[in-house]
C-alpha positions in Angstrom: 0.0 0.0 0.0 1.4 3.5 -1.2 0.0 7.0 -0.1 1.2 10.1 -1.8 0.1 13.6 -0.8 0.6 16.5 -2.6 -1.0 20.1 -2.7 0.1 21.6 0.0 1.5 24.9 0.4 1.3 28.2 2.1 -1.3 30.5 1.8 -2.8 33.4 3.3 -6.2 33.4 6.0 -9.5 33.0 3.8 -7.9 31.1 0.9 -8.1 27.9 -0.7 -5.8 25.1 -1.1 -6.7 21.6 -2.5 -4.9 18.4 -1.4 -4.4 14.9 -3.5 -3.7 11.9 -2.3 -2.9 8.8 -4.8 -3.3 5.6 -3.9 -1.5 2.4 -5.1 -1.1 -1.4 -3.9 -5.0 -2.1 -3.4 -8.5 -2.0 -4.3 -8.7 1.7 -3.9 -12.3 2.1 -5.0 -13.2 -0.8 -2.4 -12.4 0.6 0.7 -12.7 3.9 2.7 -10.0 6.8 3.2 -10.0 9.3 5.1 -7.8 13.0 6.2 -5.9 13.1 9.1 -3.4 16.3 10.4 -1.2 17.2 13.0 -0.7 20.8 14.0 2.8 21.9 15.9 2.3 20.4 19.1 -1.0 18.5 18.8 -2.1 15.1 18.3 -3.1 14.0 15.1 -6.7 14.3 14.5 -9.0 13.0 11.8 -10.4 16.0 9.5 -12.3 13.9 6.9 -13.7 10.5 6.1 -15.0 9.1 2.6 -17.3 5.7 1.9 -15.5 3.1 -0.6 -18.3 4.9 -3.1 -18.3 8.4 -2.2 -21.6 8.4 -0.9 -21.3 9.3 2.7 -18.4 11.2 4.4 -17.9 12.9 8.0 -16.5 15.7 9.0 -14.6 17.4 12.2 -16.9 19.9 13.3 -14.0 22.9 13.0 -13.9 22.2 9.5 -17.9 21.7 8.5 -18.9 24.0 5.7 -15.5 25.1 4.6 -13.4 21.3 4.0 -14.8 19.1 1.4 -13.5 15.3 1.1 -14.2 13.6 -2.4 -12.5 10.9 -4.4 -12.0 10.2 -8.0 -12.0 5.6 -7.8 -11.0 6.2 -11.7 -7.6 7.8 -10.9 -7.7 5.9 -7.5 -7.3 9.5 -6.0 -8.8 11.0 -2.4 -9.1 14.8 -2.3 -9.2 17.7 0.8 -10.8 20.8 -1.2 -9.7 23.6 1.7 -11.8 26.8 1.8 -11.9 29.7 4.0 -8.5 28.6 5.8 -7.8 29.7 8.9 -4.1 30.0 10.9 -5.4 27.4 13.3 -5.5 25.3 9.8 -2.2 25.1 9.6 -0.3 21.5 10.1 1.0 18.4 8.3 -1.7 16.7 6.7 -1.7 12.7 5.9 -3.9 10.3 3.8 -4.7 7.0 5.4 -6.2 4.1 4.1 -8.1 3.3 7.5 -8.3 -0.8 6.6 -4.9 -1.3 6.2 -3.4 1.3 8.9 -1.5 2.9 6.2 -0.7 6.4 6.2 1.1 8.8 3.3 3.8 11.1 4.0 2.0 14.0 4.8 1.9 17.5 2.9 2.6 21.0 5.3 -0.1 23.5 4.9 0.8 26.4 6.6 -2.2 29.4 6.6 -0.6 32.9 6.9 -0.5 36.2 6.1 
């Protein structure tokens, strides 16, 4: 199982980033993924989940209404579409493929003016 994040970045408070995540070594489209990250000097938390299908996801409640999850089982790719960032936003954020335990590298997003 391989995990490769990419699309982070730094950007100023109120924008927009959107983070990929590509997925090799299994089923992709059979199984769920989800968003994790982990701010300077916090645990890591999870931000996002996706269904094997896309039909149902779940959400932190800091990041309702401005995060969006979504994957493409085609290009066996997960995405974090970002909106409205904020500095408490900022961290390392990681891909995992929840059934195997497997996580990516991570990608820094730092939210700054």
């Amino acid at each position: 199982v391989q995990l490769v994040e990419s699309g982070g970045g730094l950007v100023q408070p109120g924008g927009s980033l959107r983070l990929s995540c590509v997925a090799s070594g299994f089923t992709f489209s059979s199984y769920a993924m989800s968003w994790h990250r982990q701010g300077p000097g916090k645990e890591r938390e999870l931000v996002a989940s996706i269904s094997s299908r896309g039909g149902s996801t779940n959400y932190l409640d800091s990041v309702k209404g401005r995060f969006t999850i979504s994957r493409d089982n085609a290009k066996n790719t997960v995405y974090l579409q970002m909106n409205s960032l904020k500095a408490e936003d900022t961290a390392v954020y990681y891909c995992k493929a929840p059934y195997y335990g497997s996580w990516g590298q991570g990608t820094q997003v730092t939210v700054s003016s």
